[in-house]
N, CA, C and O atoms as CSV, one atom per row, in Angstrom:
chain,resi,resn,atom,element,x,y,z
A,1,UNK,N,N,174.279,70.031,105.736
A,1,UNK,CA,C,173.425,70.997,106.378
A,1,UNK,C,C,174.260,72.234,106.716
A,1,UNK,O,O,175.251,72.230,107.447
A,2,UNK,N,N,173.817,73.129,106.188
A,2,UNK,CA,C,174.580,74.777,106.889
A,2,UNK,C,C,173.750,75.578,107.438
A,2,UNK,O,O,172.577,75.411,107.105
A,3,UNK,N,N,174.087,76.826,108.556
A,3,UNK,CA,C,173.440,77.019,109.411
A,3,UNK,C,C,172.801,78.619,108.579
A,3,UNK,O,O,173.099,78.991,107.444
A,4,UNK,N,N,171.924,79.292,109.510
A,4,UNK,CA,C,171.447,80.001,109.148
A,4,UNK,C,C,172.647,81.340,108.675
A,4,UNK,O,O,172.467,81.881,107.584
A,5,UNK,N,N,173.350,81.610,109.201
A,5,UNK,CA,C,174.444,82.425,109.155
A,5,UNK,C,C,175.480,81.992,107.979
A,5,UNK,O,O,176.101,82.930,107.477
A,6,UNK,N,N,175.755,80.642,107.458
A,6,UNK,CA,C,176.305,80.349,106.008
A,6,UNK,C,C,175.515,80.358,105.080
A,6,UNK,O,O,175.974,80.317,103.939
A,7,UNK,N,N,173.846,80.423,105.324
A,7,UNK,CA,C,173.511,80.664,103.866
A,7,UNK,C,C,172.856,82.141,103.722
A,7,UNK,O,O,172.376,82.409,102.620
A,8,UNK,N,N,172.796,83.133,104.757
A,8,UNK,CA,C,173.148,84.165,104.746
A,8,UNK,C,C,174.060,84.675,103.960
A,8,UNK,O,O,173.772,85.453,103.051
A,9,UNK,N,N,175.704,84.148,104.326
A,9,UNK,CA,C,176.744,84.667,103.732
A,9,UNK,C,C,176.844,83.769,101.964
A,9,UNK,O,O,177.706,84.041,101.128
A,10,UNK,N,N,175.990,82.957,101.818
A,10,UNK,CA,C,176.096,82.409,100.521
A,10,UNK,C,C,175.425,83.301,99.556
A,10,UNK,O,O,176.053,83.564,98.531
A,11,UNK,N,N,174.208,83.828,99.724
A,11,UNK,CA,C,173.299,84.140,99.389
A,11,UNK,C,C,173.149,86.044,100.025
A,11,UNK,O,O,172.281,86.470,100.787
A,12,UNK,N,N,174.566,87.026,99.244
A,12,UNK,CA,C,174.059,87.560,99.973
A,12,UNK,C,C,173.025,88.612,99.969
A,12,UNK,O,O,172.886,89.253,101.011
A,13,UNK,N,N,172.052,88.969,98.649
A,13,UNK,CA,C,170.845,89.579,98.218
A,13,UNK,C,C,169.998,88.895,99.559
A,13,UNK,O,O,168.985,89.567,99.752
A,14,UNK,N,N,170.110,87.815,100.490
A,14,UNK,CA,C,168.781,87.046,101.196
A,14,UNK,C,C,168.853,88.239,102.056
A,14,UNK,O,O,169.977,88.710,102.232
A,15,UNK,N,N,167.633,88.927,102.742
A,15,UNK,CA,C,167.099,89.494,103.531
A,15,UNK,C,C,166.735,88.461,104.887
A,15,UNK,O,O,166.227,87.398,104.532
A,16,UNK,N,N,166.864,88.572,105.911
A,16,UNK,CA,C,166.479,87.709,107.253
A,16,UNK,C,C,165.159,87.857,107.058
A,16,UNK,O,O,164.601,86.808,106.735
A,17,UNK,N,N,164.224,89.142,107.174
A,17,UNK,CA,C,163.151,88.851,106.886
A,17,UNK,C,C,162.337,88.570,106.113
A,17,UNK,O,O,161.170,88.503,106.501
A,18,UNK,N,N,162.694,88.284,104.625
A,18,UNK,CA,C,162.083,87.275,103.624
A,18,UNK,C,C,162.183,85.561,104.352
A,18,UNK,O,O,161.463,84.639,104.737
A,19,UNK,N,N,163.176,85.833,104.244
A,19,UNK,CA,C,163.518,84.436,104.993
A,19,UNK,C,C,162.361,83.684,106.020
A,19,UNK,O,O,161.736,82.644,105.812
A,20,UNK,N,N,162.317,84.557,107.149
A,20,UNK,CA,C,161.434,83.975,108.049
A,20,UNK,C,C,160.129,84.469,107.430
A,20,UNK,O,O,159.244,84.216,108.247
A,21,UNK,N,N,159.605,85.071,106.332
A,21,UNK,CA,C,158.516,84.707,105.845
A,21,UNK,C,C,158.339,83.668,105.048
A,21,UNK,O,O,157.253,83.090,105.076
A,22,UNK,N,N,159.244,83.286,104.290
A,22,UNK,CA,C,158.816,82.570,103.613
A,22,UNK,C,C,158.992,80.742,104.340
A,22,UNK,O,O,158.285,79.849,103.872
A,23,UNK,N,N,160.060,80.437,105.538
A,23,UNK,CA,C,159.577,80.051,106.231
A,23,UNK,C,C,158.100,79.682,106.723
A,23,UNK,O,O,157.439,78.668,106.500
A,24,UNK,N,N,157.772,80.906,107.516
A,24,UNK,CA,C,156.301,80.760,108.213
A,24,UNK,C,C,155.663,80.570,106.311
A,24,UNK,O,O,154.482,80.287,106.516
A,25,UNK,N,N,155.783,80.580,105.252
A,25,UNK,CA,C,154.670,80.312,104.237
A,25,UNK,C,C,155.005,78.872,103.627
A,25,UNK,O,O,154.481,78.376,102.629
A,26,UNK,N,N,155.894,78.363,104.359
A,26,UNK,CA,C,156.452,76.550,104.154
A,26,UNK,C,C,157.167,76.786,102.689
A,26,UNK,O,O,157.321,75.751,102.041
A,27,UNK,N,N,157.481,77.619,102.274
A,27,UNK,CA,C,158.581,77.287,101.123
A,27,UNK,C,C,159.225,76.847,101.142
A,27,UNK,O,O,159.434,75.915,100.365
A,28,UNK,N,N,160.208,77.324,102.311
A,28,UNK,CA,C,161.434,76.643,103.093
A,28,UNK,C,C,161.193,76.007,104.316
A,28,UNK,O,O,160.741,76.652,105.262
A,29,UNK,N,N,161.512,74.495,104.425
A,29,UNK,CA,C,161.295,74.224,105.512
A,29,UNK,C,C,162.631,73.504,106.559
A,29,UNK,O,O,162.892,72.324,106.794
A,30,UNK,N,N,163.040,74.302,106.850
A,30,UNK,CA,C,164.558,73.540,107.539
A,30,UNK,C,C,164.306,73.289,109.297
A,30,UNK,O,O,163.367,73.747,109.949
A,31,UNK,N,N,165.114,72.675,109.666
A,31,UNK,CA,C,165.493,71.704,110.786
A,31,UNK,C,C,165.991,72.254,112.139
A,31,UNK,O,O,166.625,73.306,112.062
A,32,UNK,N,N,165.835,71.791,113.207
A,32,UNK,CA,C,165.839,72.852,114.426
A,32,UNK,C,C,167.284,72.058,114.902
A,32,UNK,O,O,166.902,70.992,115.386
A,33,UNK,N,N,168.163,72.095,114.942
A,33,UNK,CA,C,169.196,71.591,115.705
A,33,UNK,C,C,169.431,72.540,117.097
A,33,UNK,O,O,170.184,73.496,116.909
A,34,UNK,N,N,168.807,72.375,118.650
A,34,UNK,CA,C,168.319,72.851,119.358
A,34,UNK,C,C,168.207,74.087,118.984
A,34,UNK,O,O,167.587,74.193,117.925
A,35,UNK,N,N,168.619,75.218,119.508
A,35,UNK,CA,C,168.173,76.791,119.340
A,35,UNK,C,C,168.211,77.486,118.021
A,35,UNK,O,O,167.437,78.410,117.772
A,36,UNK,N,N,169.327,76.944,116.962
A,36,UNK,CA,C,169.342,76.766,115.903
A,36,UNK,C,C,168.534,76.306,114.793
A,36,UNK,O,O,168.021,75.187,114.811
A,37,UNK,N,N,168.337,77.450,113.423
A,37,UNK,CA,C,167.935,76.596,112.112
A,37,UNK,C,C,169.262,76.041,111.308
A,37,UNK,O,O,170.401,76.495,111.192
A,38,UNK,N,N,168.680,74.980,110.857
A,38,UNK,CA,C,170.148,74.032,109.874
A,38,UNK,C,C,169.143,74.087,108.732
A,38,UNK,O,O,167.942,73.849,108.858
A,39,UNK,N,N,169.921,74.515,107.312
A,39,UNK,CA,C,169.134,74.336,106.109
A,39,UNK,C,C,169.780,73.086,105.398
A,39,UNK,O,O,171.005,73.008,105.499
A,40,UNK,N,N,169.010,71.915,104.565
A,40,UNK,CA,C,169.736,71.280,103.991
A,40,UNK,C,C,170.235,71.722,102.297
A,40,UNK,O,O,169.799,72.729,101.739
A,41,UNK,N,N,170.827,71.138,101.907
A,41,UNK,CA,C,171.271,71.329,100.734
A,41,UNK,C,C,169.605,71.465,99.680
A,41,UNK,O,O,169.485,72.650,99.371
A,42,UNK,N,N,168.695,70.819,99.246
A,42,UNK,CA,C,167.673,71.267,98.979
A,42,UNK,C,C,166.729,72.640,99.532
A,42,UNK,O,O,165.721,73.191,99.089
A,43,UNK,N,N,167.490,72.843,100.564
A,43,UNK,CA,C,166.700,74.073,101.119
A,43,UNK,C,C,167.394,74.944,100.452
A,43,UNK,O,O,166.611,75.541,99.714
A,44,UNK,N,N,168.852,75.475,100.275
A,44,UNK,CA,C,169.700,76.015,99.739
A,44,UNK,C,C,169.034,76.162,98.502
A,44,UNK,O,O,168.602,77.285,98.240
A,45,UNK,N,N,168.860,75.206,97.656
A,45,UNK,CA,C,168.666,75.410,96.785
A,45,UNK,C,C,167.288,75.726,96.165
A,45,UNK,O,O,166.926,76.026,95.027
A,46,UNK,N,N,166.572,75.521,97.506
A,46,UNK,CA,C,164.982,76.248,97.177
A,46,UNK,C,C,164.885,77.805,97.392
A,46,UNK,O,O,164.191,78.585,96.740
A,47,UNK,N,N,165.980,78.182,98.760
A,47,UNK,CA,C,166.449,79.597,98.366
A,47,UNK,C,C,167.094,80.541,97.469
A,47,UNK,O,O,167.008,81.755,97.655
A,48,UNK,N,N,167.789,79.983,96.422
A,48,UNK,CA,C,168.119,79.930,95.571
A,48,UNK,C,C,167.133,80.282,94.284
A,48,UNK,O,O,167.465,81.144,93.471
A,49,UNK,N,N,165.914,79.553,94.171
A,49,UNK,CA,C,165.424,79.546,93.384
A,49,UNK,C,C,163.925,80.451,93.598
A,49,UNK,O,O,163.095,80.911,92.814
A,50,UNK,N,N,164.008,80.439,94.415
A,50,UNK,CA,C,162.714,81.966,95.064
A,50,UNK,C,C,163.498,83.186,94.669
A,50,UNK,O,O,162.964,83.919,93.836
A,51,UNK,N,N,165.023,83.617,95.271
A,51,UNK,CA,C,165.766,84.624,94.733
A,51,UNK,C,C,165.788,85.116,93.453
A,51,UNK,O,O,165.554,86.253,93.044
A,52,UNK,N,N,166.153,83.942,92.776
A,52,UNK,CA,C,166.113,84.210,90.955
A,52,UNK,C,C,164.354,84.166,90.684
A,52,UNK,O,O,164.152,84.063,89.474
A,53,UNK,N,N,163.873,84.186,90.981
A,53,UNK,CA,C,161.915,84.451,90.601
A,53,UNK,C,C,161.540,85.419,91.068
A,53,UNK,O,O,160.575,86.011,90.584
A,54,UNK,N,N,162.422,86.020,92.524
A,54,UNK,CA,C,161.571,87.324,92.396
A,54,UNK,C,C,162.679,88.280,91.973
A,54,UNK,O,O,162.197,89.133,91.228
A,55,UNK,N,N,164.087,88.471,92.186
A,55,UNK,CA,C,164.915,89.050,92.002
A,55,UNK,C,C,165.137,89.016,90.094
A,55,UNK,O,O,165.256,90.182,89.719
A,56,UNK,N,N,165.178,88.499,89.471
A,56,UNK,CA,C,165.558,87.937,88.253
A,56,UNK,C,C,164.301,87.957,86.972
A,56,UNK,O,O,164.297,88.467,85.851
A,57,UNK,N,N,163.335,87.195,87.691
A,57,UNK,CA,C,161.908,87.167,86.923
A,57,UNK,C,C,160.954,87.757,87.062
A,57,UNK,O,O,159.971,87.708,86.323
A,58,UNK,N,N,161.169,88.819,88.633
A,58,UNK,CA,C,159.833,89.934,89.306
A,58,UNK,C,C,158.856,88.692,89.193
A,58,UNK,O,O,158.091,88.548,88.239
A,59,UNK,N,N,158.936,87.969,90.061
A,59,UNK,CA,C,157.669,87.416,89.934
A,59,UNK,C,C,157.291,87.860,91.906
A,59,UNK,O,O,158.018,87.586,92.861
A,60,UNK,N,N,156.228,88.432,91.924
A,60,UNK,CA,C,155.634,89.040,93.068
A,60,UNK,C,C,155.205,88.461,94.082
A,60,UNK,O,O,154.486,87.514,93.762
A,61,UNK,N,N,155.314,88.591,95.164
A,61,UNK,CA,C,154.988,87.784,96.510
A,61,UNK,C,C,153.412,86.873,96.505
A,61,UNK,O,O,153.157,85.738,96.906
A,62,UNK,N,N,152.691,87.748,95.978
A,62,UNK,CA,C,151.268,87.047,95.348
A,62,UNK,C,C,150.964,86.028,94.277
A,62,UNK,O,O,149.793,85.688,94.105
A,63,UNK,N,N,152.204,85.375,93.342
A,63,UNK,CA,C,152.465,84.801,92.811
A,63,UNK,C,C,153.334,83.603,92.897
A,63,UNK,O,O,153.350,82.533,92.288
A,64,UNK,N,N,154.178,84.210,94.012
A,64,UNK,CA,C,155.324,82.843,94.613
A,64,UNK,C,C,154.479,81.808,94.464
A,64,UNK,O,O,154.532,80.919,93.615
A,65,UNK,N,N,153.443,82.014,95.607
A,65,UNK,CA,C,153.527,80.527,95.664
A,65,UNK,C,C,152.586,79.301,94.588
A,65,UNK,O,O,152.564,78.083,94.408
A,66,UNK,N,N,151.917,80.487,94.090
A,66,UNK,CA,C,151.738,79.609,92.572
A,66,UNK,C,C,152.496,79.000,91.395
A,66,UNK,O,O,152.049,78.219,90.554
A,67,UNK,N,N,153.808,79.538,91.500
A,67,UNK,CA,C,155.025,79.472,90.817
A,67,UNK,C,C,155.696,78.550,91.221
A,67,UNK,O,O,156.126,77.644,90.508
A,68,UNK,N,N,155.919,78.698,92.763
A,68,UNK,CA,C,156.857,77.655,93.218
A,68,UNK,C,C,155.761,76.327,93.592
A,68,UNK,O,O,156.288,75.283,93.974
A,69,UNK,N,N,154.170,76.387,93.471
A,69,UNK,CA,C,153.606,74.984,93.299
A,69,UNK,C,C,153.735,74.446,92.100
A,69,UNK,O,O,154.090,73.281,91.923
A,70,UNK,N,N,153.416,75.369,91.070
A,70,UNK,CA,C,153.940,74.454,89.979
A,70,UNK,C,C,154.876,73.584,89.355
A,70,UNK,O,O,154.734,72.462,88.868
A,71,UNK,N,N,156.178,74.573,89.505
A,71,UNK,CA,C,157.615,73.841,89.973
A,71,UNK,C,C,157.401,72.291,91.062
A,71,UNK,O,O,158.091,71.271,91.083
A,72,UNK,N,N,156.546,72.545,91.629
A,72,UNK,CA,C,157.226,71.484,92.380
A,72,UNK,C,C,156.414,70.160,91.908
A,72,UNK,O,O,156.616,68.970,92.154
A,73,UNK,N,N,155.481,70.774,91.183
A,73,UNK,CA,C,154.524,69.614,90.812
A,73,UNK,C,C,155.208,68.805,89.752
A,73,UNK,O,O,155.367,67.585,89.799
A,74,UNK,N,N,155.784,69.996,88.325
A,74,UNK,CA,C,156.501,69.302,87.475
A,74,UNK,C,C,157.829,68.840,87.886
A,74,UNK,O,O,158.475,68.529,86.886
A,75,UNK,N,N,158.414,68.693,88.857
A,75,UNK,CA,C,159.992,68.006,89.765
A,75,UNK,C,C,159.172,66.616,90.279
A,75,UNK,O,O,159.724,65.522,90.158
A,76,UNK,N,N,158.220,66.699,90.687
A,76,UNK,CA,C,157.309,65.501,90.836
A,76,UNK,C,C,156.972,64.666,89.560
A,76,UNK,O,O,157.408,63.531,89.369
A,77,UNK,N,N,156.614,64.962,89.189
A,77,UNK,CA,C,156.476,64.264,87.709
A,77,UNK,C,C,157.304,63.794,87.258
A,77,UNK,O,O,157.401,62.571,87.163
A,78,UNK,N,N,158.497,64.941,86.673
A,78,UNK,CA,C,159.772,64.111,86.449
A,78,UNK,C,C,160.705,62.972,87.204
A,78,UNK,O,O,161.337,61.993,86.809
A,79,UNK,N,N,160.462,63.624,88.557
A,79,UNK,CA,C,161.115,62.267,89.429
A,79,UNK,C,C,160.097,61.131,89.422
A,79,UNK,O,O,160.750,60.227,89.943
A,80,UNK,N,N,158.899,60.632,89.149
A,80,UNK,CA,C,157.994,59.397,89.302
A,80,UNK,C,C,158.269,58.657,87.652
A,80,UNK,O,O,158.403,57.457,87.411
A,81,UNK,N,N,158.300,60.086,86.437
A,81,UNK,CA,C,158.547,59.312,85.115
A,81,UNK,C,C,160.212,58.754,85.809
A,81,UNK,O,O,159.976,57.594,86.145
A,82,UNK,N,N,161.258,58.961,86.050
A,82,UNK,CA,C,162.541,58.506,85.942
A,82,UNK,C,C,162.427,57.207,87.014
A,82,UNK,O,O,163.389,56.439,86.971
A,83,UNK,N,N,161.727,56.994,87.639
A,83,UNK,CA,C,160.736,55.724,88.321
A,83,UNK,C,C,160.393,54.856,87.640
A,83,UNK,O,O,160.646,53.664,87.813
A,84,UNK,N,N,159.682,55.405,86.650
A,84,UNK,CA,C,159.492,54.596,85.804
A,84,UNK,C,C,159.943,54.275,84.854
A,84,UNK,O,O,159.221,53.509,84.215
A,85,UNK,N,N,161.084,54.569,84.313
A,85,UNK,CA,C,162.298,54.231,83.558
A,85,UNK,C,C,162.304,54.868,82.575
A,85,UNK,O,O,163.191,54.699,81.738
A,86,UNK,N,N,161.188,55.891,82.387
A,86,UNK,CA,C,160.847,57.165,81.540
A,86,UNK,C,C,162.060,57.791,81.102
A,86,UNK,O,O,162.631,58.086,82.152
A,87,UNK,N,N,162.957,58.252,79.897
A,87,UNK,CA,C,163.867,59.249,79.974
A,87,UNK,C,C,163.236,60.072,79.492
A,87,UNK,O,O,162.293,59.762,78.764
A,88,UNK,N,N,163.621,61.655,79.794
A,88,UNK,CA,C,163.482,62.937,79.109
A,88,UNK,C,C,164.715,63.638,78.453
A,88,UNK,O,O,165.889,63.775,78.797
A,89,UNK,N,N,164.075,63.977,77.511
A,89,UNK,CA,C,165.442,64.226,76.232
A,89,UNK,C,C,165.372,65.898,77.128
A,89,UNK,O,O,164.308,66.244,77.641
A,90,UNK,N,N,166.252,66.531,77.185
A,90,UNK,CA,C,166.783,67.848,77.290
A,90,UNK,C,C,165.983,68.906,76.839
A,90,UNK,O,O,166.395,70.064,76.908
């Protein structure tokens, strides 16, 4: 878990206030360690991947979150086929 201020400095194109929007729009959903946000390593990397879609692919605030439902639907899929002993070739 790293705090709001290391993935700041990881990430440093992130704006604070994208951030707490996309927060309040549940993209990201990280952890209150009292007064503090803690992001986990999947959060990282869900910030990560909003950055490169709108920064990288222009994909537009009106579109996120159709983009990032889809994504998450097919990460679903793939994790229930590998459940089921499903492999996927590359």
């Amino acid at each position: 878990m790293i705090t709001l201020d290391l993935l700041c400095a990881r990430f440093t194109r992130l704006r604070l206030e994208d951030l707490q929007g996309w927060i309040a729009e549940g993209h990201v959903r990280p952890e209150r360690a009292g007064h503090e946000l803690v992001f986990t390593e999947l959060d990282v990397e869900r910030v990560g991947l909003i950055l490169e879609l709108r920064d990288d692919m222009a994909v537009n605030d009106e579109a996120l979150p159709v983009v990032l439902s889809l994504l998450d639907q097919l990460y679903d899929l793939r994790r229930r086929l590998r459940e089921m002993g499903v492999t996927l070739d590359a």
